[in-house]
N, C-alpha and C positions, 0 to 999 in steps of 0.2 A: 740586502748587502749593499755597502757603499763605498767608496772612495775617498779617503779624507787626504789631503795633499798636506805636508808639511807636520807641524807641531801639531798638537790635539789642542785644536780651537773651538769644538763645540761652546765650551762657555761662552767664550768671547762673540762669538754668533749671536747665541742664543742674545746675551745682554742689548748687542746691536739692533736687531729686530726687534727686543722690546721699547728700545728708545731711552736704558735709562742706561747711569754711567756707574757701573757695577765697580769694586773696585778686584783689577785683575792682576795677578802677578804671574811669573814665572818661575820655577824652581831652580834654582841657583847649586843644589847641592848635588852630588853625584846620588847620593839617595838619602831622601829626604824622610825622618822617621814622623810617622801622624800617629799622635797617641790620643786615647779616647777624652783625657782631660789636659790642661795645660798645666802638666808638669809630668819633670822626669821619670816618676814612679808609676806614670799612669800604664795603664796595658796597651801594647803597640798593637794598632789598629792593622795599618796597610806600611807598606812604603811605597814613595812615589820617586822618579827621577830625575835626572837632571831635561830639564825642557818641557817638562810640562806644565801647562798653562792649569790655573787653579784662580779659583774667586773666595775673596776673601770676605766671609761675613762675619767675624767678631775677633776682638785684639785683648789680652787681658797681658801686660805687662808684657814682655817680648815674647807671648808667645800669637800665633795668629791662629783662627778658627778659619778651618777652608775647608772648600768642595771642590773635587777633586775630578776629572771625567767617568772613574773606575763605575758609578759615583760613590764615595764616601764622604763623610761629612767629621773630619779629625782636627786637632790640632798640631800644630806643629810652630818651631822658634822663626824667629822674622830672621836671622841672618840667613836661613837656606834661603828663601824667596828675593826677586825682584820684581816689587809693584811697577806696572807700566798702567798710563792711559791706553785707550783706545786706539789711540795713533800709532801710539809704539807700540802697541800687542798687535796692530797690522803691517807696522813695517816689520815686524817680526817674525811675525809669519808668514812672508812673503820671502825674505832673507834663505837663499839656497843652504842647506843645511849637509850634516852627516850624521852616521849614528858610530857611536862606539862598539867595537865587533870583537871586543875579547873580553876575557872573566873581567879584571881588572889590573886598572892602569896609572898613567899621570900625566894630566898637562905639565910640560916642562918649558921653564922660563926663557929658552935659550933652546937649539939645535942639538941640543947634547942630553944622553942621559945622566952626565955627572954633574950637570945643570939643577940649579933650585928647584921644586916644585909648585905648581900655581894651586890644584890640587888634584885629588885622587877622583877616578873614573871606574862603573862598573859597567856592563854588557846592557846596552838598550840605549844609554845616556844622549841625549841629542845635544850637537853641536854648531852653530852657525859657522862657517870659511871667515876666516879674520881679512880685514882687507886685503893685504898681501893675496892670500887662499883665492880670493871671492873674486878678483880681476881673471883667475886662471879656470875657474869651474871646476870640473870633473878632473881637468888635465893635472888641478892641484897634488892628489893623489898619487899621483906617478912617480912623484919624487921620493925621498927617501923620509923628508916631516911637513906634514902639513898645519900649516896655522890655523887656529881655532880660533871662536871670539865666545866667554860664557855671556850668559843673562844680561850681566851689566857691565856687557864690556870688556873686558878685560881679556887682554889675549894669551897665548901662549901657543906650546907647538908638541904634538902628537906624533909618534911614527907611524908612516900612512898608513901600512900595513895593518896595522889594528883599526883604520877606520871605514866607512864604507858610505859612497853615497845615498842617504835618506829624500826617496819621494812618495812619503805616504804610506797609512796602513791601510791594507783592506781588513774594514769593519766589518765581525761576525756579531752581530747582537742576539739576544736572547730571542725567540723565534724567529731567525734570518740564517741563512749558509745552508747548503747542503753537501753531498759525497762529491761532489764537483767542484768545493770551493778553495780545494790547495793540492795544487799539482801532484803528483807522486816525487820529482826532484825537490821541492819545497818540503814534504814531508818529509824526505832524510835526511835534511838541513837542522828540522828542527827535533828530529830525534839525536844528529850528531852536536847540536846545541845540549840538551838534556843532559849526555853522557860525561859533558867536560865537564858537567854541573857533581857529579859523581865525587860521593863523597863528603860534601857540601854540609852545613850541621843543617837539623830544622829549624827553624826560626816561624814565628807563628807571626804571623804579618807580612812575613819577608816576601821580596821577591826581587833577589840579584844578588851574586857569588855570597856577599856577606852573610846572605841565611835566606832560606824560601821554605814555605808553607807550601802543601800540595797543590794547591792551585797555583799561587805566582811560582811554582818551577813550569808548568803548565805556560801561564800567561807570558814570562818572560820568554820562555825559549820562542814560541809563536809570537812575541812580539817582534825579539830580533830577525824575524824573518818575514814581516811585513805582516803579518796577523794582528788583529787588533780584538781581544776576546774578554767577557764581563772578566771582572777580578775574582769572583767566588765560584766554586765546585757546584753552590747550592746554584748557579747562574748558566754555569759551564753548561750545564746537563741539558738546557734548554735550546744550544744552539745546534744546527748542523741537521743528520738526520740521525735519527732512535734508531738501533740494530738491535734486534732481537738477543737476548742472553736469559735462554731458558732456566728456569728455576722451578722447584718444587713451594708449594703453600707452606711452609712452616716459617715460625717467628725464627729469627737470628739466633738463641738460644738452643736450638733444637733443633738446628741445619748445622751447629758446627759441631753437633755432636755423631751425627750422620753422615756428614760432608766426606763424599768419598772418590776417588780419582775417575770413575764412570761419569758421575753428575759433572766433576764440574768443566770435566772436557767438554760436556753438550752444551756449557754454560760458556764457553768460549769460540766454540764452533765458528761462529758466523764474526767472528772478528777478523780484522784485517790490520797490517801492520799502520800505525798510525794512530789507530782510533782511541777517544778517550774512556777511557775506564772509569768508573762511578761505583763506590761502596755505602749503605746505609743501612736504610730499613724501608723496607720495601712499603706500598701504599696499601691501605685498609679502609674497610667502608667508611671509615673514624676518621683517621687521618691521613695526608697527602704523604706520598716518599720523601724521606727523610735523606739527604745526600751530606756524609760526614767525611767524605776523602774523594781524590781524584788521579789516576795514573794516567802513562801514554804507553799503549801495549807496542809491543817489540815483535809480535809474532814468536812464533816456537812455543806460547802459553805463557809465557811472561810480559812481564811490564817494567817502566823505570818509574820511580817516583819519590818523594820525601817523605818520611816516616823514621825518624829520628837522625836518619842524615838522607842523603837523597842515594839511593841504591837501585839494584834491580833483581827481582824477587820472582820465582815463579806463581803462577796461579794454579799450582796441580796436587794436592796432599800428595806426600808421600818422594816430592821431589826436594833434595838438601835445600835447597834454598826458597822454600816455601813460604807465600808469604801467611803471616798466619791469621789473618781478617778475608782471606778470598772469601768464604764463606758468604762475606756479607755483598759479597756483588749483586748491584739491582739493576744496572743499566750501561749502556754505552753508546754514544754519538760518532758519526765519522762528520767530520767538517769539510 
């Protein structure tokens, strides 16, 4: 596990240490859609947000091919981003920063909400202190709006209240974190993150109020609380530590015809509130576990999660709000 202070600069690192002059931008949009070709019809891959750092390796008419820290490798249109040199992707990331702390919002041009809009804000979004802001520090916040500065400059003003000072996530990588790696108060941060999320549609890419896929409800909620987590379930599952969730030998077809309120209490047993939840197909001399969904359990046998909008379901047959895939639980990490 590590410490990354600021924006997600891994690229910009990596480039530095190699010695070559990569070309790097910033995301400019509150959420930036990366679709798997460049154009509007293509299948939305991931979203990324405002302030993340992304390298750009191919441009086909405005739209630009980037890799992104999550990593994925998508396209996305050149007005979200702001290409920086090297200089400026350092003086960037050294620039004291905040994160946006609510569902969604608006840079407003003026002190006023009946003020123009510069633009719209979701939960995660990083923002540099506009000069005004950045002479006062932390103290900025205390007032009643504070000044922001995006990508490229341009400022406007936020009510503090929705923002919060940004130093850093701590990174969970795929074989990194353990049951020790987030507080018990941080974990009800990001369960009371999750909950506002409620409701939310699915969106298969998504991750932030506009739409989340089961893992970015996952990743966003632990981002905005300083957690830094892969982007996919197939990823998730890898970090933190493995907690036992005993299961009987049968294929998914033939557990959920069996699947009965005895089993799957013992299959929940050894959880604990926080921990992530993992549904697939379980691993065979053949092939490796299959991981096709990702909840955050709640305790009492339930979880929250995104499955056609983002809700919270029990894991128990036979209880009304049942969710009806438990069956296929194979695994669960505490971080």
């Amino acid at each position: 596990m590590r410490r990354i202070i600021g924006i997600l600069i891994l690229l910009g690192v990596a480039a530095a240490a190699a010695g070559q002059e990569k070309r790097m931008a910033v995301v400019e949009f509150s959420t930036s859609y990366l679709r798997l070709e460049p154009d509007y019809e293509s299948p939305l891959e991931t979203q990324e947000l405002m302030g993340t750092v992304v390298e750009i390796v191919g441009e086909q008419s405005y739209w630009m091919e980037v890799i992104t820290p999550q990593p994925y490798r998508a396209w996305c249109t050149n007005q979200g981003l702001v290409e920086m040199t090297q200089e400026q992707l350092k003086a960037y990331n050294d620039a004291p920063k905040v994160m946006y702390n609510g569902l969604y919002g608006h840079i407003y041009t003026e002190r006023s909400l009946k003020s123009a809009t510069l633009c719209d804000l979701v939960g995660g979004d990083i923002l540099r202190f506009g000069p005004e802001a950045e002479k006062r520090g932390a103290k900025a916040l205390r007032g009643r709006w504070t000044q922001v500065m995006l990508p490229s400059g341009k400022t406007g003003y936020v009510p503090s209240k929705e923002l919060k000072l940004h130093q850093g996530w701590t990174s969970i990588a795929m074989g990194e974190g353990s049951a020790e790696s987030i507080s018990p108060d941080v974990t009800e941060k990001i369960i009371a993150q999750a909950e506002k999320l409620l409701g939310v549609p699915y969106l298969w890419g998504g991750m932030s109020a506009k739409g989340v896929d089961c893992s970015g409800l996952v990743r966003i909620c632990h981002i905005m609380n300083g957690i830094l987590l892969p982007r996919n379930a197939s990823q998730q599952v890898f970090c933190g530590d493995r907690i036992d969730v005993p299961r009987r030998d049968l294929n998914n077809e033939d557990r959920a015809a069996t699947y009965d309120r005895e089993e799957a209490l013992a299959a929940v047993a050894n959880l604990e509130r926080g921990d992530l939840v993992y549904f697939g197909t379980p691993a065979t001399d053949e092939k490796p576990m299959r991981i096709t969904h990702v909840g955050i359990y709640l305790g009492n046998n339930r979880m929250i999660h995104s499955s056609h909008r983002v809700r919270i379901n029990s894991l128990i047959p036979g209880d009304e709000d049942y969710y009806e895939n438990s069956h296929r639980l194979v695994a669960a990490t505490r971080l």
